[in-house]
TORVOMI-436152 format. One record per atom (N, C-alpha, C): residue number from 1; residue in one letter; atom name; x, y, z. Coordinates in Angstrom, 2 decimals, m for minus. Layout:
% residues N
<node NUM, 'a', 'CA', <X, Y, Z>>
...
% end
This chain:
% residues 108
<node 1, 'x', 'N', <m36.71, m28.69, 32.60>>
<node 1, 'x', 'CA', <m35.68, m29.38, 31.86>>
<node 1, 'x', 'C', <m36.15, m30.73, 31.37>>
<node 2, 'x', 'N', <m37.27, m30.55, 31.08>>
<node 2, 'x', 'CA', <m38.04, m31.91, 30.92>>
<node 2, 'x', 'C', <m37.70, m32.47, 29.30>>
<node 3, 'x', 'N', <m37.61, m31.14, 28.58>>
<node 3, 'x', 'CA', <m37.38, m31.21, 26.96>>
<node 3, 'x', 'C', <m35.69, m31.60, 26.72>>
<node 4, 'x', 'N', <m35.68, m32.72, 25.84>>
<node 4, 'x', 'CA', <m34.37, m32.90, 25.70>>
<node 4, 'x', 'C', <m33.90, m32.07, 24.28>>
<node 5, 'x', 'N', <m34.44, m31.13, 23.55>>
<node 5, 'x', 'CA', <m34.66, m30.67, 22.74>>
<node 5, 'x', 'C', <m33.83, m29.01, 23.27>>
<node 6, 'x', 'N', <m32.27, m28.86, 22.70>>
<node 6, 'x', 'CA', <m31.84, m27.52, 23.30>>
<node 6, 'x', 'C', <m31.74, m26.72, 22.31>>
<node 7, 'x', 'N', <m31.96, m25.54, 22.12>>
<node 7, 'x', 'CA', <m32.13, m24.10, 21.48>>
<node 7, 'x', 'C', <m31.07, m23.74, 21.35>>
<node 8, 'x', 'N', <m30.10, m23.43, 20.21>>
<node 8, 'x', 'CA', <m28.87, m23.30, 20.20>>
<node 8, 'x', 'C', <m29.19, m21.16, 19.94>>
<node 9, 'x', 'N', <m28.01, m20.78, 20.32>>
<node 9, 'x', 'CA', <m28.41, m19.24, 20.33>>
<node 9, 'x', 'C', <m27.42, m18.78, 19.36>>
<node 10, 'x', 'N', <m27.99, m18.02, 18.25>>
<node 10, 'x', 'CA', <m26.68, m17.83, 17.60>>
<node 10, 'x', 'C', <m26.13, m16.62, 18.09>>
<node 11, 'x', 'N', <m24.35, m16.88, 18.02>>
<node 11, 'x', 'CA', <m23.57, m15.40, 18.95>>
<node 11, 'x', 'C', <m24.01, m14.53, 17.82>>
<node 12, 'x', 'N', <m23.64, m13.07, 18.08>>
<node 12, 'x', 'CA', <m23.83, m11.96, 17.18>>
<node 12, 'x', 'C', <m22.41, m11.62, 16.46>>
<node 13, 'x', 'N', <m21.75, m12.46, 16.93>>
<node 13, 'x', 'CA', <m20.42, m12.74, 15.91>>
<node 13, 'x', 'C', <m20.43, m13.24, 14.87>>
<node 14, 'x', 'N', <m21.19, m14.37, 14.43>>
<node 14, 'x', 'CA', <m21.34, m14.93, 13.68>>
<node 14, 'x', 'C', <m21.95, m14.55, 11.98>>
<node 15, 'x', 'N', <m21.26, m14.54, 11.46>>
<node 15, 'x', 'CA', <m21.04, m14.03, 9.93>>
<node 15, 'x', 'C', <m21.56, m14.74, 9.00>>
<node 16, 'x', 'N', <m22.65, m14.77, 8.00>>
<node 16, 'x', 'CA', <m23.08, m15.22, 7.30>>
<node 16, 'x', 'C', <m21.80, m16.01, 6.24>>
<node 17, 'x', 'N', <m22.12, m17.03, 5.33>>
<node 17, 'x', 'CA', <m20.51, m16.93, 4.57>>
<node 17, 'x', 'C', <m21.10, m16.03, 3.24>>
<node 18, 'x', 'N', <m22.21, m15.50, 3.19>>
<node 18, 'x', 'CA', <m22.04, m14.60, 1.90>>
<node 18, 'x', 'C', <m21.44, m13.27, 2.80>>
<node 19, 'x', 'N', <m22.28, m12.92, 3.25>>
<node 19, 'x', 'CA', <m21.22, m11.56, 4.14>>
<node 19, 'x', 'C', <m20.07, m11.94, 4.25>>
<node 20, 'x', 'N', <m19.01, m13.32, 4.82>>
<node 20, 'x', 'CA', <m17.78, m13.12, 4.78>>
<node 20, 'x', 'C', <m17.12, m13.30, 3.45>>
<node 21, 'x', 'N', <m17.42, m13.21, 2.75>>
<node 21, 'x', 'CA', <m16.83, m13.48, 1.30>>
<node 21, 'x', 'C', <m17.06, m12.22, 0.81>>
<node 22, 'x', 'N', <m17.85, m11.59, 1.14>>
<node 22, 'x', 'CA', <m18.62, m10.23, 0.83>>
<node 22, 'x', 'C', <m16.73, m9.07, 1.18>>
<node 23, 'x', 'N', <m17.11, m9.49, 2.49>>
<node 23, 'x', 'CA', <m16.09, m8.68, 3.20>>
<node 23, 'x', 'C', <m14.26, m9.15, 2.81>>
<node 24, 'x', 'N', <m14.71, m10.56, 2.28>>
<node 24, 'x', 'CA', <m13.45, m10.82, 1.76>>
<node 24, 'x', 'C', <m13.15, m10.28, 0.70>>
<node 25, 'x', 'N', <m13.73, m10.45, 0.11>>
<node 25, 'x', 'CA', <m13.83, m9.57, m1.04>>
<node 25, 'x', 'C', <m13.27, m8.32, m1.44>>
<node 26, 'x', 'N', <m13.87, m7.39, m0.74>>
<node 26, 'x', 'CA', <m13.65, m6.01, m0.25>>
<node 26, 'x', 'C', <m11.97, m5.58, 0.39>>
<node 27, 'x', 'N', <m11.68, m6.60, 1.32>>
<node 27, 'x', 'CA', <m10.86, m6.59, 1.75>>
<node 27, 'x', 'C', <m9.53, m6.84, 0.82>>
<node 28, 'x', 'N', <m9.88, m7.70, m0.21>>
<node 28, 'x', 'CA', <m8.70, m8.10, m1.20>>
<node 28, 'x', 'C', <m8.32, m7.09, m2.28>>
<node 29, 'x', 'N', <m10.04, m6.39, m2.46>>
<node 29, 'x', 'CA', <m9.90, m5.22, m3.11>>
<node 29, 'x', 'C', <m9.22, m4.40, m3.28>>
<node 30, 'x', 'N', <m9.44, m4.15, m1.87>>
<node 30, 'x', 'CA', <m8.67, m2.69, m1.58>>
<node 30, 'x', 'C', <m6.74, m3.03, m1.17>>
<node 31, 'x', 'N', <m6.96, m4.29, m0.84>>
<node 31, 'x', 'CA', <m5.37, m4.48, m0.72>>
<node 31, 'x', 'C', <m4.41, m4.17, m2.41>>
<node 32, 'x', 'N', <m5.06, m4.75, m3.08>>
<node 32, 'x', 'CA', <m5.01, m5.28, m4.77>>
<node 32, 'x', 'C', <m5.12, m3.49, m5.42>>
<node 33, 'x', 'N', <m5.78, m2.35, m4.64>>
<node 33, 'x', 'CA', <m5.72, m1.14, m4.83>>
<node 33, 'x', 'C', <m4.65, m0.71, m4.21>>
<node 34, 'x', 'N', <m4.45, m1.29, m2.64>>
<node 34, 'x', 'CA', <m3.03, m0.22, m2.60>>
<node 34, 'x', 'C', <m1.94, m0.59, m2.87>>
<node 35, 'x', 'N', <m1.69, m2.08, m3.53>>
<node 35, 'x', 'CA', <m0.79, m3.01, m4.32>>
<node 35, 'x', 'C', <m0.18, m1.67, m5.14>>
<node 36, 'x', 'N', <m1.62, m1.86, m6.13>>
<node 36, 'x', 'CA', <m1.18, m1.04, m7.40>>
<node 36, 'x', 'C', <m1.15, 0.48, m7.39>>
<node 37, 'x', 'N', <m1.34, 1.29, m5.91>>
<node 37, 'x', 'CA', <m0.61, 2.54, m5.20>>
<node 37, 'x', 'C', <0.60, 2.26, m5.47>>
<node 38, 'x', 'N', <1.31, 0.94, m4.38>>
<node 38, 'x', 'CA', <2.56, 1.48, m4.50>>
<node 38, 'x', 'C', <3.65, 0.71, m5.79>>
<node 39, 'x', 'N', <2.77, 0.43, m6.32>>
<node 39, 'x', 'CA', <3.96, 0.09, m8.00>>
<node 39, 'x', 'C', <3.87, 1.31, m8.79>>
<node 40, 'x', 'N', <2.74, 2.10, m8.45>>
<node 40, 'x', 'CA', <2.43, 3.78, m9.09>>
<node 40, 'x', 'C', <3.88, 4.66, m8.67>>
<node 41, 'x', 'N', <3.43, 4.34, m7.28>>
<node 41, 'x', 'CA', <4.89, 5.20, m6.42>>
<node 41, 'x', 'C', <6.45, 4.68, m6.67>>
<node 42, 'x', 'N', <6.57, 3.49, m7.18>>
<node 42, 'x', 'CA', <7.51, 2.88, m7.45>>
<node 42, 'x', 'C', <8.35, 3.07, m8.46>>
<node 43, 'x', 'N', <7.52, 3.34, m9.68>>
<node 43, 'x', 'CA', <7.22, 3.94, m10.65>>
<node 43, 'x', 'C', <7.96, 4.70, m10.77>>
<node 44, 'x', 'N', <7.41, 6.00, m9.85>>
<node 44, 'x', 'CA', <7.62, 7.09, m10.20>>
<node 44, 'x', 'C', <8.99, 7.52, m9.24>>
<node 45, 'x', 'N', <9.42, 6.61, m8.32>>
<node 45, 'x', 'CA', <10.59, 6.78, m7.56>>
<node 45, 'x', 'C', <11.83, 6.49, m8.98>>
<node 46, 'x', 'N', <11.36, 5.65, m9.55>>
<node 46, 'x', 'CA', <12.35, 4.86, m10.44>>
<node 46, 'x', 'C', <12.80, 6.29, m11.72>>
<node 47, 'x', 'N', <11.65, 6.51, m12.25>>
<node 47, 'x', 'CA', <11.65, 7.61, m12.86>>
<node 47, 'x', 'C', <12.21, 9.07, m12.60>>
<node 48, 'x', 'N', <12.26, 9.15, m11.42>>
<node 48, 'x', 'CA', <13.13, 10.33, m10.66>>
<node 48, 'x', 'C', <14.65, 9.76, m10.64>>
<node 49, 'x', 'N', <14.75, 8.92, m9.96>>
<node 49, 'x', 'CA', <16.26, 8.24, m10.61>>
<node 49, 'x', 'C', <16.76, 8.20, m11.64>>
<node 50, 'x', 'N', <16.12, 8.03, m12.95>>
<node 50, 'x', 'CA', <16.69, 8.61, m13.53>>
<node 50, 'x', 'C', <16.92, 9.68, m14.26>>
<node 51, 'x', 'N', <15.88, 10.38, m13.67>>
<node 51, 'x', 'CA', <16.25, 11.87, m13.68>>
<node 51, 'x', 'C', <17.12, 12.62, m13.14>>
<node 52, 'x', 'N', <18.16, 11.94, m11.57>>
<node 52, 'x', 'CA', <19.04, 12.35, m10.66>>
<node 52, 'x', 'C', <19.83, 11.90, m11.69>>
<node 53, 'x', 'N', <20.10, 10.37, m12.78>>
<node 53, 'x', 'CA', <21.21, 10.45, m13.10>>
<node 53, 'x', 'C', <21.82, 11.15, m14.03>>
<node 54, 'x', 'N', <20.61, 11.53, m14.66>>
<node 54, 'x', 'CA', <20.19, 12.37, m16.34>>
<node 54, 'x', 'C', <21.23, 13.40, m15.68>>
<node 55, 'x', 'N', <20.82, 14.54, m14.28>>
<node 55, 'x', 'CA', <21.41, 15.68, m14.20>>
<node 55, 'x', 'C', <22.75, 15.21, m13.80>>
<node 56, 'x', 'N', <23.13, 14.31, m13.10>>
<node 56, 'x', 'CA', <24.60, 13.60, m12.90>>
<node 56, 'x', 'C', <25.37, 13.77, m13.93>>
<node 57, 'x', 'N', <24.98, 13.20, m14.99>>
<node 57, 'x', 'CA', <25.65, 12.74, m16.87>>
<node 57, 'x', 'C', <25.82, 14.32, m17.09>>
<node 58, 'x', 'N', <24.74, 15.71, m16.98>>
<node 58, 'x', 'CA', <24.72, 16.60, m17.16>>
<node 58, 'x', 'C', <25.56, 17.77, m16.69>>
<node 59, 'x', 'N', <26.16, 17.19, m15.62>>
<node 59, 'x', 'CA', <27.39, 18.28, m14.82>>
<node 59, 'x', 'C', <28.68, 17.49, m14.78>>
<node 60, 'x', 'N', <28.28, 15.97, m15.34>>
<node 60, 'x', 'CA', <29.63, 15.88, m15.16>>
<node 60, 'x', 'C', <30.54, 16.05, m17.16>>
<node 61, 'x', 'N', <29.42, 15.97, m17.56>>
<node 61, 'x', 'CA', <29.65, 16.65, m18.84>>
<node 61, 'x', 'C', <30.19, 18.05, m19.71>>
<node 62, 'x', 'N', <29.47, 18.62, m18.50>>
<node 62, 'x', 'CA', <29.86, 20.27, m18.47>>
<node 62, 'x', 'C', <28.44, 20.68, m18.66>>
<node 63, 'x', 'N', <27.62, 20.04, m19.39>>
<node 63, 'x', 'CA', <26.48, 20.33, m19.73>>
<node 63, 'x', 'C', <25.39, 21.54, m18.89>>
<node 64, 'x', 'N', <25.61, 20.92, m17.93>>
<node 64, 'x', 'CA', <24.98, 21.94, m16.47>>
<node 64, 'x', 'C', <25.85, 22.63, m15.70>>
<node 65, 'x', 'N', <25.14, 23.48, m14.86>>
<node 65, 'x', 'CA', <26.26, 23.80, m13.91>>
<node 65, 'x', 'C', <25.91, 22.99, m12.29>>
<node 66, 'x', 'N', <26.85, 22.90, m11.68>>
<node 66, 'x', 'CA', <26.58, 22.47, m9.94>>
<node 66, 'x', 'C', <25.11, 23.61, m9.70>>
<node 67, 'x', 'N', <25.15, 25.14, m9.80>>
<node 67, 'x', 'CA', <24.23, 24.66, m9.31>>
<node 67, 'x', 'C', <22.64, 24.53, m9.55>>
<node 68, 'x', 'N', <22.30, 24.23, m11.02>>
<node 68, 'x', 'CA', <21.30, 24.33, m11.79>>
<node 68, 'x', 'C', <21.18, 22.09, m10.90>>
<node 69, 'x', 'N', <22.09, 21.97, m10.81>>
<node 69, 'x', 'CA', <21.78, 20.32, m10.10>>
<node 69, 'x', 'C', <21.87, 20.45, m9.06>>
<node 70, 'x', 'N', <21.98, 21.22, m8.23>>
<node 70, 'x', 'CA', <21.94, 21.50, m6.63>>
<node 70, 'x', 'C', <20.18, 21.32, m6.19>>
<node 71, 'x', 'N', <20.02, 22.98, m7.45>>
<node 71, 'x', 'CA', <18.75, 22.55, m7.62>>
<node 71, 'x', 'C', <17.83, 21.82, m7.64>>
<node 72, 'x', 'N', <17.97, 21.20, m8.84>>
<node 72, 'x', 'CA', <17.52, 20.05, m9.23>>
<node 72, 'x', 'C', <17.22, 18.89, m8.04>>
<node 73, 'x', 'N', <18.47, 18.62, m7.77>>
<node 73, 'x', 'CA', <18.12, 17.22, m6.38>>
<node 73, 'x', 'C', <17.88, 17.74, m5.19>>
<node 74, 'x', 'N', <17.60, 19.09, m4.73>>
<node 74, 'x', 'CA', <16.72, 19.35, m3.76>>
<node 74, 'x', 'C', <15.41, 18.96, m3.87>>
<node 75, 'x', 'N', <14.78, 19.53, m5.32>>
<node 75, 'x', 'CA', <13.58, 19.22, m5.58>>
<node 75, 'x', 'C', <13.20, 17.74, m5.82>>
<node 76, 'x', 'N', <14.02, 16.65, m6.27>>
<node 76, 'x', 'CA', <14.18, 15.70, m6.40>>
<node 76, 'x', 'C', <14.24, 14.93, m4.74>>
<node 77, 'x', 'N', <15.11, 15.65, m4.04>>
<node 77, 'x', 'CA', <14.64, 14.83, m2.99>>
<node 77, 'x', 'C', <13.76, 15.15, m1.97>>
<node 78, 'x', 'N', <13.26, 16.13, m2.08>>
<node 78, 'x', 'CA', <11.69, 16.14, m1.21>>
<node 78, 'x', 'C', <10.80, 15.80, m2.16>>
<node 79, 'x', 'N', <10.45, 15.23, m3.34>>
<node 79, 'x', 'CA', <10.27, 14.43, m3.94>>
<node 79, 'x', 'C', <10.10, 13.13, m3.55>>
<node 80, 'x', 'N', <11.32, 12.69, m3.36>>
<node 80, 'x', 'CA', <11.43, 11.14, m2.46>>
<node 80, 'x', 'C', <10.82, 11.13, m1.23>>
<node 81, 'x', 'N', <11.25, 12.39, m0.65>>
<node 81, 'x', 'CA', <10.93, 12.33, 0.95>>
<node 81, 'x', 'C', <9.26, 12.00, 0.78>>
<node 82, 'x', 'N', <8.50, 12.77, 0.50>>
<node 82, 'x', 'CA', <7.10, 12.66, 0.01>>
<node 82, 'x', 'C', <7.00, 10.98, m0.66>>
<node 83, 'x', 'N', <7.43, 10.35, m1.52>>
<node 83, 'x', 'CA', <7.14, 8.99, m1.99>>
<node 83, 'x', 'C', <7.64, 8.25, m1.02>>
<node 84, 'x', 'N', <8.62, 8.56, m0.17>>
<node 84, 'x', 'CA', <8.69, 7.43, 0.96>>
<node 84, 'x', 'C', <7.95, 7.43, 1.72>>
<node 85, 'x', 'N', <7.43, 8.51, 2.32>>
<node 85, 'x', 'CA', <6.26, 8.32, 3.11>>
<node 85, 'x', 'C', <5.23, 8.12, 2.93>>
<node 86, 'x', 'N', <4.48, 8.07, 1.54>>
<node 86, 'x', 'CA', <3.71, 7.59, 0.61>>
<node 86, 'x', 'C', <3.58, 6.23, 0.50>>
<node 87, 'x', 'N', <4.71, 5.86, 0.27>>
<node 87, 'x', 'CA', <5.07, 4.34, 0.08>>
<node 87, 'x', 'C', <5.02, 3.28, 1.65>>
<node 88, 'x', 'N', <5.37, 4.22, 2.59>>
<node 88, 'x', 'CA', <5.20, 3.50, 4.13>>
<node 88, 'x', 'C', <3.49, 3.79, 4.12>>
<node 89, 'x', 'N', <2.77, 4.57, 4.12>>
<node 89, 'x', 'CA', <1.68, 4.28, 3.96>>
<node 89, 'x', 'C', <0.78, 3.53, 3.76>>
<node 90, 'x', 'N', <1.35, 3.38, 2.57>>
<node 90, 'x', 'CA', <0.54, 2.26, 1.45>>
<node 90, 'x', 'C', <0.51, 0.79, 2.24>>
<node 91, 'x', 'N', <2.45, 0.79, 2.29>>
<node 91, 'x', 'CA', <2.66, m0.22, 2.99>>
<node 91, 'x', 'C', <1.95, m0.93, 4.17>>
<node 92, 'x', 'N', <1.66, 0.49, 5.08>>
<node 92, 'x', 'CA', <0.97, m0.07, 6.49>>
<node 92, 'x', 'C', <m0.35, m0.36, 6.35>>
<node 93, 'x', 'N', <m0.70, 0.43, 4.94>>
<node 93, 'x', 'CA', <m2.49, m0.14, 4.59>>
<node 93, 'x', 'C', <m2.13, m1.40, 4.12>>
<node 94, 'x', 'N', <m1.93, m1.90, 3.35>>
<node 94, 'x', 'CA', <m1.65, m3.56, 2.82>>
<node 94, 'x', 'C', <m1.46, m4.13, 3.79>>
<node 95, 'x', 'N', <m0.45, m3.80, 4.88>>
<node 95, 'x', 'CA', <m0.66, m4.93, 5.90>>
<node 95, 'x', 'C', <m1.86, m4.93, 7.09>>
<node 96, 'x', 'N', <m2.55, m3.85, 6.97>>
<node 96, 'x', 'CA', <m3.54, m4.04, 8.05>>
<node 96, 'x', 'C', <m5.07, m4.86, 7.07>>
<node 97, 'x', 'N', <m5.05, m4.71, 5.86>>
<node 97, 'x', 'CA', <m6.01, m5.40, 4.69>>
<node 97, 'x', 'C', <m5.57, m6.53, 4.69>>
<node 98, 'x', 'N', <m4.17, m7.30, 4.76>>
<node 98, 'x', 'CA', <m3.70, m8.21, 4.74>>
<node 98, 'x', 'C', <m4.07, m9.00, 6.29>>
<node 99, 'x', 'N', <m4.22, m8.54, 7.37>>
<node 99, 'x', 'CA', <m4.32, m8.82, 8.17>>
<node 99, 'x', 'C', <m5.85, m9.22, 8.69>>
<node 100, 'x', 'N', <m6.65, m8.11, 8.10>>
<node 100, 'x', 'CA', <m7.85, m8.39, 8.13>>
<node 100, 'x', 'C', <m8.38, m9.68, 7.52>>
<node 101, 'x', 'N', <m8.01, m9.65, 6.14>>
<node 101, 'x', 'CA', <m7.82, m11.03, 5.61>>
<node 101, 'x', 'C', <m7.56, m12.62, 5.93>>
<node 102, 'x', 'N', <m6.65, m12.26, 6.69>>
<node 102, 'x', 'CA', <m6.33, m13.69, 7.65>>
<node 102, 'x', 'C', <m6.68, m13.59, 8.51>>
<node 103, 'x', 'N', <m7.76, m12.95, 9.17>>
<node 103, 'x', 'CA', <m8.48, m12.92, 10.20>>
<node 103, 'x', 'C', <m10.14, m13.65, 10.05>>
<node 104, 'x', 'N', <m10.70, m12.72, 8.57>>
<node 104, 'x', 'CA', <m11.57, m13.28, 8.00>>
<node 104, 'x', 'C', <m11.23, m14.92, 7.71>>
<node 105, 'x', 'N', <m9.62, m14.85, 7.12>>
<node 105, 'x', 'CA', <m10.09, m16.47, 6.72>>
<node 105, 'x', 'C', <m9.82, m17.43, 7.66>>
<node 106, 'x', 'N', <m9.85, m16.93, 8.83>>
<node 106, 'x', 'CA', <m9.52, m17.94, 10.02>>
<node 106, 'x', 'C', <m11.23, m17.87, 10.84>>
<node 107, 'x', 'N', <m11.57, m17.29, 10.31>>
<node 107, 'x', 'CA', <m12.81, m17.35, 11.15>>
<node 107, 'x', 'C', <m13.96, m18.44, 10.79>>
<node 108, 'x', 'N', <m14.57, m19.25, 11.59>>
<node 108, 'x', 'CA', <m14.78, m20.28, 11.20>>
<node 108, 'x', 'C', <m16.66, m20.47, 10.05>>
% end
């Protein structure tokens, strides 16, 4: 211990900042991808709506019958059922990208 001269060790944690920007990067990416998943799904939820109301206007018109729209919003709503769970998906990916994110940017 004669050397006052100490050897610092680097942990294997330790992240270059081009690798973390790298990974930030990546990470924003793919959030910014499943962003624009679920405005796709959003979309297309919105667009089925008004297709439920289209057949609504259509039976209450006379236009259709009950059950040509019975039809209809069965298929319409396993439809939804499928985009909601689509949409929780998405959701739980954005927040675990989101999370990663503030993990990366807390890291020193």
């Amino acid at each position: 211990m004669s050397s006052s001269v100490s050897k610092k060790k680097i942990s294997p944690e330790v992240v270059s900042p081009d690798r973390a920007v790298a990974r930030l990067e990546k990470a924003v990416t793919a959030a910014l991808d499943q962003v624009e998943q679920l405005r796709s799904e959003a979309d297309r939820m919105h667009t089925q709506g008004e297709a439920l109301e289209g057949l609504l206007k259509g039976v209450t018109s006379g236009k259709d019958g009950p059950r040509e729209m019975i039809e209809k919003l069965k298929i319409l709503e396993e439809e939804n059922r499928d985009l909601r769970s689509r949409l929780d998906e998405g959701r739980a990916g954005v927040d675990r990208i989101l999370a990663r994110v503030k993990f990366l940017e807390e890291k020193p």
